[in-house]
C-alpha positions, 0 to 999 in steps of 0.5 A, spaced: 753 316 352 747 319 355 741 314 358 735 316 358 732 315 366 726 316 371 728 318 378 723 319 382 724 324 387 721 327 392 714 323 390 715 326 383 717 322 377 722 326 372 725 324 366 733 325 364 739 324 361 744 322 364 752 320 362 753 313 364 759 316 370 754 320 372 753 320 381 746 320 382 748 327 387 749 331 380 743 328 376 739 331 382 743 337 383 744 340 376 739 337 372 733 338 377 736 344 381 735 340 388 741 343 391 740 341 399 744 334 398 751 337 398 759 333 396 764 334 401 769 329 400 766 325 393 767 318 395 763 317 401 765 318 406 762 324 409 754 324 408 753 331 406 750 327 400 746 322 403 739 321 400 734 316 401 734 310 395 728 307 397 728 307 404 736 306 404 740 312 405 746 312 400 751 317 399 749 319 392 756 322 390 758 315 389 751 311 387 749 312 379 744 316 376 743 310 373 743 305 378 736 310 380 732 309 375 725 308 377 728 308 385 724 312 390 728 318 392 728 323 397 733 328 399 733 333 404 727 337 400 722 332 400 721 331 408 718 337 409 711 339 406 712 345 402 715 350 405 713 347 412 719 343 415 718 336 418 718 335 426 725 333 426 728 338 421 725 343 427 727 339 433 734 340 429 734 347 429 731 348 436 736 343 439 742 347 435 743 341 431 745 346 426 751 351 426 754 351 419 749 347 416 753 344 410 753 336 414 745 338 416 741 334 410 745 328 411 744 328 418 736 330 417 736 324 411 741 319 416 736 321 422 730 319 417 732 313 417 734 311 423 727 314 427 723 310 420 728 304 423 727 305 430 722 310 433 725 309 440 733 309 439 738 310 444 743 316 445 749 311 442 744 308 438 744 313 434 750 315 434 752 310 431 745 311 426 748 317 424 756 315 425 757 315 417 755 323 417 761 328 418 760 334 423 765 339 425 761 344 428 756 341 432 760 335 437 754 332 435 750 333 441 745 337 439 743 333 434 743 326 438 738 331 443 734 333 437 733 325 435 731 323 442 726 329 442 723 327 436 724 319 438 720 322 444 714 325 442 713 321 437 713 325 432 713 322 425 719 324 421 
């Protein structure tokens, strides 16, 4: 059976179907074609898939497209403006926070709300702000790096 929803993402209202065991990860990547959120383990423990649901980050591949309907959600693609990367997605990248890349919107959307939380965290503040975000390639310390930096020039995420 399908139900017909709004999700709100990235500051724009779209109106879909979506069968009731639908994850909200698969209503925004095949039905909106917003594929930076990505599934690396389908049950919520690696954070690839993590979204801001109203201000919350979610691990979308086991929250309910329809447990979304009217929510404000912002994936990866909605921190920047346009083409144009947001400072902390910057600092990522000159602070080597990104190697393979496929933890890094999860990372990006968990730092998000980390720094909306806490502008000035600390170094363990935020690995434990980050701790339900899997990375096999960085050993975390260029993203710890990169959200200090931000955290310290005050940059808004």
């Amino acid at each position: 059976m399908k139900h017909p929803i709004t999700l709100n993402v990235n500051g724009t209202p779209y109106s879909v179907d979506v069968a009731t065991a639908q994850s909200l990860l698969y209503a925004v990547r095949d039905q909106l074609g917003l594929t930076g959120s990505k599934e690396g383990c389908d049950d919520s423990e690696c954070g690839a898939c993590m979204m801001l649901v109203d201000g919350r980050p979610t691990n979308s591949c086991s929250y309910l497209a329809v447990q979304a309907d009217g929510a404000e959600i912002t994936t990866v693609e909605g921190l920047g403006e346009g083409d144009e990367l947001s400072p902390l997605q910057q600092v990522f990248l000159e602070e080597g926070g990104v190697q393979c890349g496929f933890c890094t919107p999860g990372m990006l959307i968990a730092a998000t709300a980390l720094l909306q939380a806490n502008p000035s965290p600390t170094a363990e503040e935020i690995r434990i702000g980050v701790s339900g975000n899997l990375c096999r390639c960085t050993g975390y310390d260029g993203i710890v790096r990169a959200v200090l930096r931000v955290s310290r020039e005050g940059a808004s995420v």
